[in-house]
DRENDOVEX-768857 format. One record per residue (C-alpha): residue number from 1; residue in one letter; x, y, z. Coordinates in nm, 4 decimals. Layout:
+-------+-------+----------+----------+----------+
| ketor | lomar |       px |       py |       pz |
+-------+-------+----------+----------+----------+
|   NUM |     A |        X |        Y |        Z |
...
+-------+-------+----------+----------+----------+
***
This chain:
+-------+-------+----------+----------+----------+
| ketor | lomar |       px |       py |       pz |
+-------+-------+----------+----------+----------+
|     1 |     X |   0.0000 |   0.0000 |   0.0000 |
|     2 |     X |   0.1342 |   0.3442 |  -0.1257 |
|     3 |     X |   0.1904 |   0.5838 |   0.1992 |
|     4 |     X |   0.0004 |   0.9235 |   0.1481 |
|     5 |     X |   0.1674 |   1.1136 |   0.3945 |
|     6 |     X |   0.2958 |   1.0968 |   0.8003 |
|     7 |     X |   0.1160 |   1.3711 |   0.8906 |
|     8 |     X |  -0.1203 |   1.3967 |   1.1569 |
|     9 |     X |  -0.5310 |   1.4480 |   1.1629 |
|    10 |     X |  -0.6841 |   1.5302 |   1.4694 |
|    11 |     X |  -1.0673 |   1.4176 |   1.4825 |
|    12 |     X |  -1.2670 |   1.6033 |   1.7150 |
|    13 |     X |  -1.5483 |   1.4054 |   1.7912 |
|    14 |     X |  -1.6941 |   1.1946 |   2.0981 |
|    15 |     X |  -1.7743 |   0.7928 |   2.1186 |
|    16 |     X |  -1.5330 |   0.5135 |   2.0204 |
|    17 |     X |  -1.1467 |   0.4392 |   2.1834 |
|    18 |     X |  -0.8634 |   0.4997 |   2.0375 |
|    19 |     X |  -0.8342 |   0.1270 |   1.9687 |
|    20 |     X |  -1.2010 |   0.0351 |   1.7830 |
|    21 |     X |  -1.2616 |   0.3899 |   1.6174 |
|    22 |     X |  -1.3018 |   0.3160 |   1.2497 |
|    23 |     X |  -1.2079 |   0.7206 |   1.1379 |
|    24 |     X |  -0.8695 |   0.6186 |   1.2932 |
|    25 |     X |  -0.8264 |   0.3043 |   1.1324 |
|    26 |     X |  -0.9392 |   0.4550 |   0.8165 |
|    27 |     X |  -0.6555 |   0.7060 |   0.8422 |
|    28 |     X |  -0.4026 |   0.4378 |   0.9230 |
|    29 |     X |  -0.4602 |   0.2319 |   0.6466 |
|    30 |     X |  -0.3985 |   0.4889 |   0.4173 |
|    31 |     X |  -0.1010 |   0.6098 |   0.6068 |
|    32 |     X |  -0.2178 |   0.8577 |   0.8480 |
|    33 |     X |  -0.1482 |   0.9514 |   1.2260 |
|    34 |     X |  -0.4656 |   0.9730 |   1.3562 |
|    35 |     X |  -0.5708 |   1.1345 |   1.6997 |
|    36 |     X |  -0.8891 |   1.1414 |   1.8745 |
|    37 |     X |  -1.0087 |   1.4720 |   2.0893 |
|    38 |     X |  -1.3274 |   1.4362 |   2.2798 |
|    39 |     X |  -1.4894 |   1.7431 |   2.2915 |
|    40 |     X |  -1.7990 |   1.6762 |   2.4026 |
|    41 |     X |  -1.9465 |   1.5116 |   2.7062 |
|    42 |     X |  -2.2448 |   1.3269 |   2.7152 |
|    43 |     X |  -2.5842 |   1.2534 |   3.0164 |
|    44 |     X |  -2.8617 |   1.0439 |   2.9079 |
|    45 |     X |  -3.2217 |   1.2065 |   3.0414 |
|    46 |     X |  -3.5916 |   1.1357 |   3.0034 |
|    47 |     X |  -3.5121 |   0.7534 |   3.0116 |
|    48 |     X |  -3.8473 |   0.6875 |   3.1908 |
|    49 |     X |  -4.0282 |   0.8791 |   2.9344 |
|    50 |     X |  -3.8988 |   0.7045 |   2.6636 |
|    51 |     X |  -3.8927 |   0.3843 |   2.7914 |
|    52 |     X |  -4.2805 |   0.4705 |   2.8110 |
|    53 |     X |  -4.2673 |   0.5748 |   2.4120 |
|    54 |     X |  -4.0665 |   0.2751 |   2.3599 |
|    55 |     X |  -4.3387 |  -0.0101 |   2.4973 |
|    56 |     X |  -4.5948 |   0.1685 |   2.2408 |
|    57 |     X |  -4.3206 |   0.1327 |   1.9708 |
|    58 |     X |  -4.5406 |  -0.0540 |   1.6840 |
|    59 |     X |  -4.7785 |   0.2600 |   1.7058 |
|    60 |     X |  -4.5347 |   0.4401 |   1.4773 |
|    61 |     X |  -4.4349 |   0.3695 |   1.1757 |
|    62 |     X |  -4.0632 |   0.4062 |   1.2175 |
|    63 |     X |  -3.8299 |   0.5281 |   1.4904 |
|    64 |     X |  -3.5462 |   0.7559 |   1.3699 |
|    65 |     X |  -3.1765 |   0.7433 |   1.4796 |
|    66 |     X |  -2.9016 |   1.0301 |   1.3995 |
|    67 |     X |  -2.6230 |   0.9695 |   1.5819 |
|    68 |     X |  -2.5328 |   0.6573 |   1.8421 |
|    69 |     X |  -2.5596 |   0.8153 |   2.1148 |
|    70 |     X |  -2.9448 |   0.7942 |   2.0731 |
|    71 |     X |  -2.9177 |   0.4187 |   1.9820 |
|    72 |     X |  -2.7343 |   0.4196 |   2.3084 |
|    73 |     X |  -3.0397 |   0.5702 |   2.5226 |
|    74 |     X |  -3.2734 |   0.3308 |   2.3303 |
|    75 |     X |  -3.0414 |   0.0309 |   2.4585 |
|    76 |     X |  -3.0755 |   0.1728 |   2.7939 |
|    77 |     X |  -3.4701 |   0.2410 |   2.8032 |
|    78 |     X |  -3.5400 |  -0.1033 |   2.6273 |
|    79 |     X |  -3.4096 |  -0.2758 |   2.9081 |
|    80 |     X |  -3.7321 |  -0.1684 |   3.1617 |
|    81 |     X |  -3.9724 |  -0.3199 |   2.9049 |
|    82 |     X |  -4.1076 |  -0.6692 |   2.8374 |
|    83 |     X |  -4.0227 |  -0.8464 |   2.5283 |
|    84 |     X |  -3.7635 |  -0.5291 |   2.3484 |
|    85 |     X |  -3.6747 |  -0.7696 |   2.0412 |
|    86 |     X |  -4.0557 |  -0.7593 |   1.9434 |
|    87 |     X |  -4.0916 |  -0.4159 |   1.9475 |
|    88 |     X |  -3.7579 |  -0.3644 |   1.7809 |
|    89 |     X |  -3.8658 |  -0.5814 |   1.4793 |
|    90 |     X |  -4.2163 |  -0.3850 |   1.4723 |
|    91 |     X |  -4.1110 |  -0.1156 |   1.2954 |
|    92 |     X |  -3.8800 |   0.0657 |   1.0481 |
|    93 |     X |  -3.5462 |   0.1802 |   1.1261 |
|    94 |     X |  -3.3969 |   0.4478 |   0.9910 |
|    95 |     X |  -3.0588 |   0.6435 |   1.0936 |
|    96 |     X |  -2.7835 |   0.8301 |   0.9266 |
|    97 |     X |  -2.4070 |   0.7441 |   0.8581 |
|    98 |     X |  -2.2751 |   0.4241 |   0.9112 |
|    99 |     X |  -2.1894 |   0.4495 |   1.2553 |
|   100 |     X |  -2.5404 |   0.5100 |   1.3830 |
|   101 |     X |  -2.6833 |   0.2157 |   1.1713 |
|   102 |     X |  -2.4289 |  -0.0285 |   1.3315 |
|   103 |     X |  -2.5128 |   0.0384 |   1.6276 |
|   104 |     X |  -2.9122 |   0.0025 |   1.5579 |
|   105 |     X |  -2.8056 |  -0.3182 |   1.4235 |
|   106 |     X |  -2.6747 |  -0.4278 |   1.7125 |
|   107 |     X |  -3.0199 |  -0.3877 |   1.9429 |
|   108 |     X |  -3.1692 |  -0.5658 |   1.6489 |
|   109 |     X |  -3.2748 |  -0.3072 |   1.4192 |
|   110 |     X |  -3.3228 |  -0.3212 |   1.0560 |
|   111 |     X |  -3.1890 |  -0.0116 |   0.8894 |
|   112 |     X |  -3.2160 |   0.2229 |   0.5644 |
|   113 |     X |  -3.1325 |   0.5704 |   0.4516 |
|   114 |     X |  -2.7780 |   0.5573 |   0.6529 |
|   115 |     X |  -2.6185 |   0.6724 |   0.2684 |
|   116 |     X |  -2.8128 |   1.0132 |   0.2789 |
|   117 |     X |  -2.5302 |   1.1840 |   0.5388 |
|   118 |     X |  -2.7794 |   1.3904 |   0.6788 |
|   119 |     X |  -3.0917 |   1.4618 |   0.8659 |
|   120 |     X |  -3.2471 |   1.6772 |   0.5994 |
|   121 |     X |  -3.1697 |   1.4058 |   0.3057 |
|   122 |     X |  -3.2859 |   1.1541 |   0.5679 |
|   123 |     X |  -3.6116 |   1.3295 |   0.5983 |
|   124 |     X |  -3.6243 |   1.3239 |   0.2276 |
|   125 |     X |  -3.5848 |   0.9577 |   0.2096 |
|   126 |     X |  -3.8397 |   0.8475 |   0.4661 |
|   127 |     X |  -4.1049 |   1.0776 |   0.3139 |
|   128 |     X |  -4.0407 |   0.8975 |  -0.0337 |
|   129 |     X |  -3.9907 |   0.5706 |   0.1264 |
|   130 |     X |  -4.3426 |   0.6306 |   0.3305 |
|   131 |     X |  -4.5387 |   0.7072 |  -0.0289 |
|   132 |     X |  -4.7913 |   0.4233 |   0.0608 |
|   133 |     X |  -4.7358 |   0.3800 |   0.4137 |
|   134 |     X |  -5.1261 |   0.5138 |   0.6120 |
|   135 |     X |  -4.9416 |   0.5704 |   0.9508 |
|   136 |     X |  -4.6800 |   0.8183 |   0.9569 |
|   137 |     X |  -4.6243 |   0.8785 |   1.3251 |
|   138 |     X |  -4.2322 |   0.9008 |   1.3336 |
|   139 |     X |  -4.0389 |   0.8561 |   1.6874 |
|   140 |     X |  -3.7368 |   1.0732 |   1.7147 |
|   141 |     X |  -3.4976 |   1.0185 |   2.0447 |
|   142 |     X |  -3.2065 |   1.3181 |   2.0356 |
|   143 |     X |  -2.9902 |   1.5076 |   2.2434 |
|   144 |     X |  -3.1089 |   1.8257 |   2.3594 |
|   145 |     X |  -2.8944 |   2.0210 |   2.0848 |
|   146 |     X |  -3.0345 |   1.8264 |   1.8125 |
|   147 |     X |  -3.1177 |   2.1031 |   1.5445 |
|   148 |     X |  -3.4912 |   2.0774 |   1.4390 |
|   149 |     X |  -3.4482 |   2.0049 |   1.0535 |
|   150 |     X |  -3.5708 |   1.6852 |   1.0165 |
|   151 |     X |  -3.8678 |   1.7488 |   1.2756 |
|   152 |     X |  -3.9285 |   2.0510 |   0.9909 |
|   153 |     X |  -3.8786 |   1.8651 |   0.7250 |
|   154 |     X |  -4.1245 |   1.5814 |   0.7939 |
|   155 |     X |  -4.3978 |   1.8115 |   0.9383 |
|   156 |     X |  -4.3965 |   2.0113 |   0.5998 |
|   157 |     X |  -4.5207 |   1.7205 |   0.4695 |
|   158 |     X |  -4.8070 |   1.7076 |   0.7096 |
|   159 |     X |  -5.0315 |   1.8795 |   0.4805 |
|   160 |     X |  -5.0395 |   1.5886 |   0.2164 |
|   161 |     X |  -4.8204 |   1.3032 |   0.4159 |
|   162 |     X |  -4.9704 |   1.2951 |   0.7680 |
|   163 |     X |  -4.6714 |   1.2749 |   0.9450 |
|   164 |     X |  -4.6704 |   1.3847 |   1.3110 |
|   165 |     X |  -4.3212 |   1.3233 |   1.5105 |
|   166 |     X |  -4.2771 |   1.2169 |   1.8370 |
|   167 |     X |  -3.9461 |   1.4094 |   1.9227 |
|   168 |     X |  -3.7915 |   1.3015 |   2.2901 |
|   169 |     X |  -3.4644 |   1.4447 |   2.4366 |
|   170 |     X |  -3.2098 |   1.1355 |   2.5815 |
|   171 |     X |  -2.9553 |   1.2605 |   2.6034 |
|   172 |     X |  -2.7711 |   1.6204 |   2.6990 |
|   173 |     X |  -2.4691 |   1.7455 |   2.5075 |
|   174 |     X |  -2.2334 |   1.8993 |   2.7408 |
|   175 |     X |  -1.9331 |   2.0980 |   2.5466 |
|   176 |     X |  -1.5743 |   2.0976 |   2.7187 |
|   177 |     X |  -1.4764 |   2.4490 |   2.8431 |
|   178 |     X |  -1.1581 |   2.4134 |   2.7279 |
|   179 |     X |  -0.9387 |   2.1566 |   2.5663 |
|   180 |     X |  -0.5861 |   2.3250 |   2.6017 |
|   181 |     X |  -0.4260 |   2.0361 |   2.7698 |
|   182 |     X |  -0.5235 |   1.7787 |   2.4649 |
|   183 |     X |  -0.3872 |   2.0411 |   2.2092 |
|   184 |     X |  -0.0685 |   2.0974 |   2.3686 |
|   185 |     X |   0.0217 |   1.7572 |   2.3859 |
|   186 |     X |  -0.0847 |   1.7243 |   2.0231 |
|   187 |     X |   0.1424 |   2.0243 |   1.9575 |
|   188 |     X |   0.4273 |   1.8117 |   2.1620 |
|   189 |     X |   0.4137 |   1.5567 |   1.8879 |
|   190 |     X |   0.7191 |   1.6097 |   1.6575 |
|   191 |     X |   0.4353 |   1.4733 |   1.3833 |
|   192 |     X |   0.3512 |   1.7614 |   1.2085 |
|   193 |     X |  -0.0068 |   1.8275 |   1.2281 |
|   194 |     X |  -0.1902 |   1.8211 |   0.8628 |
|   195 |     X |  -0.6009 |   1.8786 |   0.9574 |
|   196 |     X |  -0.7996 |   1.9290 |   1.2105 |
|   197 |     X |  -1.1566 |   1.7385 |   1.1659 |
|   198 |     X |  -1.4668 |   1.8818 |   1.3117 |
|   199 |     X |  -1.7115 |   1.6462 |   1.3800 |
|   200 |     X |  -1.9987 |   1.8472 |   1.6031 |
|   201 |     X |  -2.1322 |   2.2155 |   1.5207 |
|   202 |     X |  -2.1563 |   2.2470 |   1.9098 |
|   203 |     X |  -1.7678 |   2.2200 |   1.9809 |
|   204 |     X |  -1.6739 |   2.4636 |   1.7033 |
|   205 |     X |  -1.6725 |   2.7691 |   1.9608 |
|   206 |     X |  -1.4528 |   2.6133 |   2.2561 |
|   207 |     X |  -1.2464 |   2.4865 |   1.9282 |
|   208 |     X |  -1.1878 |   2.8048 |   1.7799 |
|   209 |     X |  -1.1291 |   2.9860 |   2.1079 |
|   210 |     X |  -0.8631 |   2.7504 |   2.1847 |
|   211 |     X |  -0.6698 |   2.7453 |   1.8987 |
|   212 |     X |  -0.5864 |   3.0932 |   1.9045 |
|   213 |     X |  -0.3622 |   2.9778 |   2.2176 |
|   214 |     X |  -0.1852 |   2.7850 |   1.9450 |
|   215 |     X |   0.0205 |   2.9962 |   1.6561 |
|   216 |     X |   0.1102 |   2.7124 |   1.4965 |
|   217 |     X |  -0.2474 |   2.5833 |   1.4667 |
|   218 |     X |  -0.3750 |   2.8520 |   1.2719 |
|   219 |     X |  -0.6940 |   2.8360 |   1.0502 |
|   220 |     X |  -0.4113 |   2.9316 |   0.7658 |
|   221 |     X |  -0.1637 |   2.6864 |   0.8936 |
|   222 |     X |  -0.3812 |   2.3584 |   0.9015 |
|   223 |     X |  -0.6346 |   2.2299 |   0.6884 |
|   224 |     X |  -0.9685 |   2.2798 |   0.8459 |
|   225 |     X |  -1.2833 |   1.9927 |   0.7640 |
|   226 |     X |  -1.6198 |   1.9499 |   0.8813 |
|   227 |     X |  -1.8549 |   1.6894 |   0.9162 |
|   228 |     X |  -2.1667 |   1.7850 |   0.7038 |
|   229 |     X |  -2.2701 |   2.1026 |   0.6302 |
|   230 |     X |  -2.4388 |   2.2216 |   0.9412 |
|   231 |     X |  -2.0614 |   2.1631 |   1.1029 |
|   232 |     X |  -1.9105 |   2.3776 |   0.7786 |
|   233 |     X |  -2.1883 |   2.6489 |   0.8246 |
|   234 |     X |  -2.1037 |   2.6520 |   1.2048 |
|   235 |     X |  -1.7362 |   2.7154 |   1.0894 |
|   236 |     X |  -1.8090 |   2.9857 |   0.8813 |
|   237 |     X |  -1.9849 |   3.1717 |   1.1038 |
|   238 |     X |  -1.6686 |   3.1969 |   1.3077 |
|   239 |     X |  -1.4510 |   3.3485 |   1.0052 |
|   240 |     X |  -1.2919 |   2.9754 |   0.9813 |
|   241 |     X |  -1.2199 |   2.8840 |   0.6175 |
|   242 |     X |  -1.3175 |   2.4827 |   0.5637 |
|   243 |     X |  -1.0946 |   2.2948 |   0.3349 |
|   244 |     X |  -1.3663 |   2.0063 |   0.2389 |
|   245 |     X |  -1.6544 |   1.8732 |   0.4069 |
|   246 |     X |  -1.7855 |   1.5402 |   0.4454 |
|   247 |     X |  -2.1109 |   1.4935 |   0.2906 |
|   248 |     X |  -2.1671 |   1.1520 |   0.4458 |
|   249 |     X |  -2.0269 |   1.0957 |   0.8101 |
|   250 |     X |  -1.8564 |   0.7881 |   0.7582 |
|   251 |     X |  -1.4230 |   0.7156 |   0.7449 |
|   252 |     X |  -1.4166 |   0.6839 |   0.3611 |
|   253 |     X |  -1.5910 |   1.0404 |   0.3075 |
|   254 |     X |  -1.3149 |   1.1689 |   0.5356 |
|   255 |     X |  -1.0210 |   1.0001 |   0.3233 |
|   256 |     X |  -1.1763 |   1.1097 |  -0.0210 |
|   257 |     X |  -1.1749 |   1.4493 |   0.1626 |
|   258 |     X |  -0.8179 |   1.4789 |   0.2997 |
|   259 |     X |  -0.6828 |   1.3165 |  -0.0839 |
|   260 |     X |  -0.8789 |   1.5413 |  -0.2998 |
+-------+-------+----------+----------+----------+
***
């Protein structure tokens, strides 16, 4: 296998170790150093709630995951009800990026639309995949940052489509004050650092506060991605120029990105 480079890319995003996370062995593979910066933190809530939602899950046509973390919650909640591989297989699954749709997978979950990269394709898909479908009630577990476009983009459709969505926050997204320490010792590394990979539209402030600390970190020194384009738009509203963007959050978008 032909190296690319021995740069570095820092991912900041939250979830998998070091050892499992399949951005990093993406990046090896193709002959990256890969690092991993959690910049989020992470409380599941409303667990009773939706373990309520959960036991009246083949009510609803389909229950909607967009990120893990959500799949995560569902694991939890689906433990305090009777017979959770029955309801799982009652209705549709569907989820974005790869990640998500593994996981869903895992409780037992069959999944579609993870190709579409983001909520607002997703929404797309499910209102062309529900065409014929007579129930459209749609259950939506997020964190309680979760931007509303796919609740929008399904409910536009009311009119015509029926849909009504069940939206229930499980989880709170708690971003890091500062993350000074991490960067330092990145900046320690005599690896030179190529890109720095935002994953979350909620860490972009604490990121771009912190780098300023950093000279050699600069948005003109490094090349700057996002994940999606609500992560690129967040970026740009903070004067950040964005190299490329991934338009599907999964490890291959992310090398096509860094070799283009």
């Amino acid at each position: 296998m032909e190296i690319q480079n021995s740069n570095l890319v820092v991912l900041f995003k939250s979830g998998t170790t070091d050892d499992n996370d399949p951005y990093l062995k993406a990046l090896e593979c193709h002959g990256y150093d890969g690092h991993c910066i959690p910049i989020l933190d992470f409380h599941f809530i409303n667990l009773d709630l939706y373990a309520q939602l959960l036991r009246k899950l083949d009510q609803y046509l389909a229950i909607v995951f967009t990120s893990p973390r959500a799949v995560q919650a569902t694991r939890l909640a689906l433990n305090s009800t009777d017979n959770p591989l029955l309801l799982i297989q009652s209705v549709k699954c569907y989820t974005v990026g790869k990640a998500t749709a593994l996981a869903a997978q895992k409780l037992g979950f069959q999944t579609s639309g993870e190709s579409t990269g983001n909520a607002e394709l997703l929404s797309q898909f499910i209102v062309e995949d529900s065409e014929q479908a007579k129930n459209r009630e749609v259950l939506f577990p997020c964190g309680n940052l979760c931007r509303d476009v796919l609740c929008e983009t399904l409910k536009a459709h009311s009119q015509y489509k029926r849909f009504s969505v069940t939206e229930v926050k499980v989880y709170e997204t708690i971003v890091k004050d500062d993350i000074s320490d991490e960067i330092f010792m990145i900046t320690k590394s005599k690896v030179p650092v190529d890109s720095l990979v935002m994953f979350s539209p909620s860490g972009v402030p604490v990121l771009t506060k912190t780098l300023k600390k950093f000279p050699q970190l600069s948005v003109n020194s490094v090349k700057i991605l996002a994940v999606g384009p609500t992560t690129e738009g967040e970026l740009k509203k903070h004067n950040v120029p964005v190299y490329a963007t991934l338009r599907r959050p999964d490890p291959q978008s992310l090398i096509d990105c860094l070799q283009k």
